[in-house]
C-alpha positions in Angstrom: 11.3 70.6 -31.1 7.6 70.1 -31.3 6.4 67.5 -34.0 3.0 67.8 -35.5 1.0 64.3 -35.6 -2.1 63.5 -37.3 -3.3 60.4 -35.4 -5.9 58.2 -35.9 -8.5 56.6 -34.0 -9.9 52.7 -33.6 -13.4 52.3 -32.6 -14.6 49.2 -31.3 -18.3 49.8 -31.0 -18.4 50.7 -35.1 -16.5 47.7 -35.8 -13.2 48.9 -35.8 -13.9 52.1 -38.2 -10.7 54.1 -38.6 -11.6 57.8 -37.9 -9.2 60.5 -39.2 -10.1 63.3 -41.8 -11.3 60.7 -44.0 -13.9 57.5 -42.6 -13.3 53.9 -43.8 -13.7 50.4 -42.2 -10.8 48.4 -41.4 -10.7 44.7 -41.2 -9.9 42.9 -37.6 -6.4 41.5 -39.9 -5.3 45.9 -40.7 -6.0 46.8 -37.6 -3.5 44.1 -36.2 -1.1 45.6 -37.9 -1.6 49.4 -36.5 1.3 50.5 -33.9 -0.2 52.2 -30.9 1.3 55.5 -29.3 1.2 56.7 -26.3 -0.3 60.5 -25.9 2.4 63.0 -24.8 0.1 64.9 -22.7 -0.8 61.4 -20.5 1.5 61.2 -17.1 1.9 58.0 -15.4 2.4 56.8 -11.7 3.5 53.3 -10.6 0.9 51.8 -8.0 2.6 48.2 -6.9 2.5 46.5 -10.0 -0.5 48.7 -11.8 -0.2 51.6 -13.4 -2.6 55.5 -13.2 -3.0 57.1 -16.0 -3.6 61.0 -15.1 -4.8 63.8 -18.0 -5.3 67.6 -17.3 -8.6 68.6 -17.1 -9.1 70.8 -20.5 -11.1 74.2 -19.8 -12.9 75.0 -22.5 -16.6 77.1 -21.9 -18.7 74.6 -20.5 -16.0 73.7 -17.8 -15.4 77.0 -16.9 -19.3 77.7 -16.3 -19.8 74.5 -14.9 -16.9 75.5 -12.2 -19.0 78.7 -11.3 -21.5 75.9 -9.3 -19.3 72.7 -8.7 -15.6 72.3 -7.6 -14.0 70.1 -10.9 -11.0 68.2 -10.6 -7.7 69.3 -11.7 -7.0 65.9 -13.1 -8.8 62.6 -14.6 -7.2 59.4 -13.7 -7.7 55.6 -15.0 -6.1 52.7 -12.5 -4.6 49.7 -15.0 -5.1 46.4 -14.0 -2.3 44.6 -14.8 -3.5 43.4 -17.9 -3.9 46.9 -19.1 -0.3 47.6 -17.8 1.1 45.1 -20.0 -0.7 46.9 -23.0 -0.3 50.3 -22.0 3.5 49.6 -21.9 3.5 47.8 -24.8 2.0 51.0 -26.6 5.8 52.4 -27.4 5.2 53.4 -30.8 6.9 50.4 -32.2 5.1 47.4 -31.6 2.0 46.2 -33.6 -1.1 45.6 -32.6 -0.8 41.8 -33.4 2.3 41.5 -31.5 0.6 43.4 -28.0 -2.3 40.6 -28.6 0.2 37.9 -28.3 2.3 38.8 -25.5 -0.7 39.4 -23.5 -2.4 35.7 -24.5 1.7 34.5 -24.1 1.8 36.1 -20.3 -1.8 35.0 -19.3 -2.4 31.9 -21.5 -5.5 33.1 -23.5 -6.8 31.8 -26.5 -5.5 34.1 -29.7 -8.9 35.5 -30.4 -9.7 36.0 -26.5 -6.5 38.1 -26.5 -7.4 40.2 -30.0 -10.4 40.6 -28.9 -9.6 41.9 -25.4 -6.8 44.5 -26.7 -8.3 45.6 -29.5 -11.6 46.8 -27.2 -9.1 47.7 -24.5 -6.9 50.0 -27.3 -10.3 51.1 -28.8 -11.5 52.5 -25.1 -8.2 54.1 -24.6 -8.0 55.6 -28.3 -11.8 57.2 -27.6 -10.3 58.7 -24.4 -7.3 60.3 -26.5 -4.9 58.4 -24.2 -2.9 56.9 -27.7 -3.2 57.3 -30.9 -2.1 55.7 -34.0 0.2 57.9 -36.6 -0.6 57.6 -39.7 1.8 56.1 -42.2 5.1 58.2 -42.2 4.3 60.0 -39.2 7.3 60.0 -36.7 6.5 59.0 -32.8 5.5 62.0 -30.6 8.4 63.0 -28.1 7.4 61.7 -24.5 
């Protein structure tokens, strides 16, 4: 069964502006409260204790001209440290934002705003890369 989800997406560098068909601001306190999802397209390899994120290159018109003259990869990957492995499997599609930002300030004894700062940016990178999302309200979890 395939399950159509509009997602959303936080961006750091415009002070956390929530981007979906509509464009408003959120404040650092709502977007605490968003629940990050992984993407279902993302595939994921254990390296020790880091984790490599791996996405199929999409082929749209300029790849396929630009692979006339240079060999592409098949695949992009991103290596988590392991501070970005504790998010990334924190993103489950049922744990706030808030409460990723405290078990990550909990496990490596950061300040509170060191640790919301640090996973909001981190969530906001990996949100522009299309690597989560955040449903919006009544949207179920993708299947993974």
């Amino acid at each position: 069964m395939i399950v159509a989800v509009q997602y959303t997406t936080v961006n750091a560098v415009a002070r956390l502006g929530l981007f979906s068909s509509s464009r408003r601001r959120l404040d650092p306190a709502e977007a605490l409260t968003l629940v990050p999802v992984r993407a279902p397209h993302v595939r994921e390899a254990q390296a020790g204790d880091e984790i490599v994120l791996s996405v199929q290159r999409r082929d749209g018109r300029a790849v396929r001209a630009l692979s006339w003259f240079f060999t592409l990869p098949e695949h992009k990957s991103f290596q988590l440290d392991r501070i970005g492995t504790l998010v990334w499997q924190l993103c489950d599609g049922a744990t706030p934002v808030g409460e990723i930002a405290r078990r990550v300030g909990e496990d490596f004894g950061w300040p509170d705003t060191q640790a919301r700062t640090a996973v909001l940016q981190f969530l906001s990178h990996l949100s522009e890369r299309h690597l989560v999302g955040f449903p919006a309200a009544g949207d179920p979890a993708p299947p993974r």
